[in-house]
C-alpha positions as CSV (number, residue, x, y, z in Angstrom):
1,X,7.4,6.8,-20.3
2,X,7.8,5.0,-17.4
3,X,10.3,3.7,-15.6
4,X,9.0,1.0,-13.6
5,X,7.8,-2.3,-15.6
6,X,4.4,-3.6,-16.6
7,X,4.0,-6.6,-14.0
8,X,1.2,-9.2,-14.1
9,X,1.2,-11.3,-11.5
10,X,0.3,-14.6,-12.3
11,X,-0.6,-17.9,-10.7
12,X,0.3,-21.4,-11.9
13,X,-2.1,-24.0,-10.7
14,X,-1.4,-27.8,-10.9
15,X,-1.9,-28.5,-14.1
16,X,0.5,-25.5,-15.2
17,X,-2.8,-23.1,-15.9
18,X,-2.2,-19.4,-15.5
19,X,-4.1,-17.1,-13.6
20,X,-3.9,-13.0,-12.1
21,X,-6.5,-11.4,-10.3
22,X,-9.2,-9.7,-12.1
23,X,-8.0,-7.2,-10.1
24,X,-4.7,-7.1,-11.4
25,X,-6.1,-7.1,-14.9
26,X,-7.9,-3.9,-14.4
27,X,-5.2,-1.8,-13.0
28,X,-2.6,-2.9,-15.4
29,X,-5.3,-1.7,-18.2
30,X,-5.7,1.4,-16.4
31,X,-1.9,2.3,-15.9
32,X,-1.5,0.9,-19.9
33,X,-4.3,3.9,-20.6
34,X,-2.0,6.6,-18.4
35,X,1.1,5.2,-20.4
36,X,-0.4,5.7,-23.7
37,X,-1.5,9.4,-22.6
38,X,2.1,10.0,-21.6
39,X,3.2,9.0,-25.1
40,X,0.8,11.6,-27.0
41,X,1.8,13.9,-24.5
42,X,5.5,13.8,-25.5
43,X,5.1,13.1,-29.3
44,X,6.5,9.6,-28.9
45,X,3.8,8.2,-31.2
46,X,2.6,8.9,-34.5
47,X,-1.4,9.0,-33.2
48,X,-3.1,12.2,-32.7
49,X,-4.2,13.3,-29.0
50,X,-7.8,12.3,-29.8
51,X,-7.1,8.9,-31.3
52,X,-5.0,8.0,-28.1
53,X,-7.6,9.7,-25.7
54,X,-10.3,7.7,-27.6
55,X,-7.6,4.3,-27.1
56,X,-7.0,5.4,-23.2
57,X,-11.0,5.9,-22.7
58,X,-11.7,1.8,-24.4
59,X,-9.0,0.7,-21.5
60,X,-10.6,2.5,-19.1
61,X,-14.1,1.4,-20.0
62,X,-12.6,-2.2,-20.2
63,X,-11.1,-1.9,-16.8
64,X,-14.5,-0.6,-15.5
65,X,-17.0,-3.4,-16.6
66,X,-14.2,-6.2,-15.2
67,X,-14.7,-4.3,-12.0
68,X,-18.5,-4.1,-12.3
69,X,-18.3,-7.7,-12.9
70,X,-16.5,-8.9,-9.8
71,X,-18.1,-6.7,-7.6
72,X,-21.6,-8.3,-9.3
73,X,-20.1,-11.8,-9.2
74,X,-18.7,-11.0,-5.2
75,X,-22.4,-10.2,-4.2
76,X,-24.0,-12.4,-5.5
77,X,-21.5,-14.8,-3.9
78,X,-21.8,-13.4,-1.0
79,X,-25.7,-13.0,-0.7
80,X,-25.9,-17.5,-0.9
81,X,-23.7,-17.4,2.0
């Protein structure tokens, strides 16, 4: 396990609204999935290899469409400039 904590930057607006970076989102997805690998790796959890590789892959596919998204949503920003 690691050492360092699981951070999520966030961002209170006016109204007391939170908000983090969908950027932000997706990493802390992806290092959640490379947590969860380290666990099966050491025996600290009671899930086989295969159910946390199948559990890492879901984050990592998760983290992948919110990029897809926001690079979709930044160009088609970008292209009505």
């Amino acid at each position: 396990m690691s050492e360092t904590p699981l951070i999520l930057p966030l961002i209170q607006d006016g109204t007391g609204q939170l908000f983090t970076s969908a950027h932000e989102v997706s990493a802390l997805l992806r290092r959640l999935g490379t947590e969860w690998s380290g666990w099966s790796d050491t025996g600290a959890t009671q899930l086989d290899a295969l159910t946390v590789e199948v559990l890492v892959q879901a984050l990592a596919g998760l983290a992948d469409q919110i990029d897809v998204q926001c690079i979709d949503r930044r160009t088609l920003t970008e292209g009505t400039e």
